[in-house]
C-alpha positions in Angstrom: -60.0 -135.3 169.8 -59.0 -139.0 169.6 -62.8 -139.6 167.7 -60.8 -137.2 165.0 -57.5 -139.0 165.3 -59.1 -142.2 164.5 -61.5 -141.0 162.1 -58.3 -139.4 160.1 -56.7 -142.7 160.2 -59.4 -145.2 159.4 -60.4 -142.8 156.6 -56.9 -142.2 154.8 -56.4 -145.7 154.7 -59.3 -146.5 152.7 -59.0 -143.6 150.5 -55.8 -145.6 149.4 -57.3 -148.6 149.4 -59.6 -146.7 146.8 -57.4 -144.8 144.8 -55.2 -148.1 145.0 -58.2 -150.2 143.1 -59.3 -147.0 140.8 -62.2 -147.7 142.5 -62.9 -144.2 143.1 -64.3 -142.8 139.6 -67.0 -140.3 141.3 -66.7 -136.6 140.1 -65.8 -133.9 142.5 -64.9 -136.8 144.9 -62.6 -134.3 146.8 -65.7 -131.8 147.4 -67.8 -135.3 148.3 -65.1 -136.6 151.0 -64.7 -132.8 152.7 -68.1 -132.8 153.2 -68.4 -136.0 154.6 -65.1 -135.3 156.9 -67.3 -132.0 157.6 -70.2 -133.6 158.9 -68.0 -136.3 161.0 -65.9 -133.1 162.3 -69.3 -130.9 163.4 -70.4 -132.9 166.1 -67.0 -133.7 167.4 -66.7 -129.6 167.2 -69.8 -128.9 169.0 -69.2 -131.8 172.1 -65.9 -129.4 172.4 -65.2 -126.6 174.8 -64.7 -124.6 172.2 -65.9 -125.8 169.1 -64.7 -122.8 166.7 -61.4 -123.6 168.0 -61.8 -127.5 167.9 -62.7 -126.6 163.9 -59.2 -124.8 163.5 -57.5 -128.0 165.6 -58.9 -130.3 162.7 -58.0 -128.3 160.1 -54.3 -127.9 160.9 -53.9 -131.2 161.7 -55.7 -133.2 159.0 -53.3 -132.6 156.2 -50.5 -133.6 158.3 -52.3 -137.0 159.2 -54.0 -137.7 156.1 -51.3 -137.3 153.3 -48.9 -139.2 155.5 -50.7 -142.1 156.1 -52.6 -141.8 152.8 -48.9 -142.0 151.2 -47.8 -144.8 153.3 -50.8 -146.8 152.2 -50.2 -146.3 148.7 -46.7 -147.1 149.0 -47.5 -149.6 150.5 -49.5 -151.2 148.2 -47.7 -150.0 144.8 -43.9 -149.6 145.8 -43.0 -147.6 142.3 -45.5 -144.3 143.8 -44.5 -142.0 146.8 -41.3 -143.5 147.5 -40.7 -141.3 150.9 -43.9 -142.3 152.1 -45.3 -140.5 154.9 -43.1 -137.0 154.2 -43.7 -137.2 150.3 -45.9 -134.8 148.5 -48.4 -135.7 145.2 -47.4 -133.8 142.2 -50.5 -135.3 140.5 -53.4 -134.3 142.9 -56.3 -133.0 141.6 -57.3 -131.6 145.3 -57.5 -128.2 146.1 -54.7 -127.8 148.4 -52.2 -130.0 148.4 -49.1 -128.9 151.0 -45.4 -130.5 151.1 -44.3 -132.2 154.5 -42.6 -128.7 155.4 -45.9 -127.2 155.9 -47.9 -129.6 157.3 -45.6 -130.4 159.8 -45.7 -126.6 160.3 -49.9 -126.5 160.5 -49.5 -130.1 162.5 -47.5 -128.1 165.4 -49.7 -125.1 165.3 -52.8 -127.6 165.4 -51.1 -129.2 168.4 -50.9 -125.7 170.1 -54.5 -125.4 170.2 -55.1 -128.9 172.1 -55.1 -126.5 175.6 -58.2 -125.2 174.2 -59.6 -127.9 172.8 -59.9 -130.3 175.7 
C-alpha cells in the first residue's frame, strides 16, 4: 500500500511538472498514463491478500491523491491556475472522469475502508 502511496505522489508531481512545460503533446496521453498506472498497480495487487480488493483500494483513492497534489503542483508553479489547490477541480480536463473535492474525498474514505482487507 505505501509502494501505491508513493507511486501516486512521485507520479502527480511530474505530470505537473509536464503539463507545467507543455511538454506533454502525446495523443491519448490520459489512456497512455492509466495504462502505465495499470501495470505499476497489478503487481502491487497481486503481492496483496486480496488483490481484487487492493484494485478497488487504488481506485478510490487515486483521484483523491492525484488531483490534489497534481493541483498543488501546478499552482505551485503557475499561481494564476487552481487557486484552491489541493480541493480545486479542472474545468478544462480532457480526462475521462474528472471528480470535484466532494467526491473524492467521498471515494478517498470508502478507499480507506478497504485498508482491513488490503493488508
Amino acid at each position: 500500500m505505501i509502494y501505491w502511496f508513493l507511486f501516486v505522489l512521485i507520479t502527480s508531481i511530474g505530470e505537473a511538472c509536464l503539463f507545467h512545460l507543455n511538454k506533454f503533446k502525446v495523443a491519448y496521453k490520459h489512456f497512455i498514463l492509466t495504462l502505465i498506472r495499470a501495470i505499476v498497480c497489478t503487481p502491487l495487487a497481486l503481492r496483496s491478500n486480496e488483490p481484487f480488493i487492493f484494485l478497488l483500494f487504488a481506485m478510490f483513492t487515486f483521484p483523491f491523491l492525484h488531483d490534489g497534489i497534481y493541483y498543488t503542483v501546478r499552482h505551485l508553479l503557475n499561481d494564476k491556475i487552481y487557486p484552491k489547490m489541493f480541493i480545486d477541480k479542472s474545468y478544462t480536463t480532457n480526462a475521462v472522469i474528472s471528480l470535484s473535492f466532494f467526491w473524492r474525498l467521498i471515494l478517498f474514505i470508502f478507499g480507506l475502508g478497504l485498508l482491513p482487507v488490503v493488508l
